[in-house]
C-alpha positions in Angstrom: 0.0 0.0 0.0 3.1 2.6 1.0 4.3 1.9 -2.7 1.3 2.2 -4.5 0.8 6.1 -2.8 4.2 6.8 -3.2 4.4 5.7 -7.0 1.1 7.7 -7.5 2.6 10.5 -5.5 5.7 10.9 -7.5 3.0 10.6 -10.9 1.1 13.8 -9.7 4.9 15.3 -9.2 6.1 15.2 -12.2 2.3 15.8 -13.9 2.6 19.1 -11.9 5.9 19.8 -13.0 5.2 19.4 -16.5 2.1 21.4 -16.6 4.2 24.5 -14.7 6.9 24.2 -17.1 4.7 24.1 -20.4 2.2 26.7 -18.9 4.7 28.8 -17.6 3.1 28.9 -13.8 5.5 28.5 -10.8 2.4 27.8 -8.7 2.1 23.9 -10.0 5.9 23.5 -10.3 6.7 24.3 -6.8 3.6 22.2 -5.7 5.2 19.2 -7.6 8.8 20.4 -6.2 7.4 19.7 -2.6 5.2 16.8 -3.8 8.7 15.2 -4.6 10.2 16.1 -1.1 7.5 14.7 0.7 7.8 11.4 -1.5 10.9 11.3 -0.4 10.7 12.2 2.8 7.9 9.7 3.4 10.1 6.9 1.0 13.1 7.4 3.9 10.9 7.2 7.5 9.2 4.1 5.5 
């Protein structure tokens, strides 16, 4: 179950990321910035 919300957490990063970059909008690239710190964060006290 922990890889299954991380896998789809790091989707909806880099979904974010690509729409801020394409759209120009820093509000959905930093939101996929931190969604990829939290993965990561909740990958390492996992």
């Amino acid at each position: 179950m922990k890889n299954i919300l991380l896998i789809i957490l790091v989707i909806i990063a880099i979904a974010m990321l690509i729409i801020g970059i394409f759209w120009k909008m820093v509000a959905p690239a930093l939101t996929g910035i931190g969604f990829i710190i939290i993965s990561i964060l909740f990958n390492k006290k996992h």
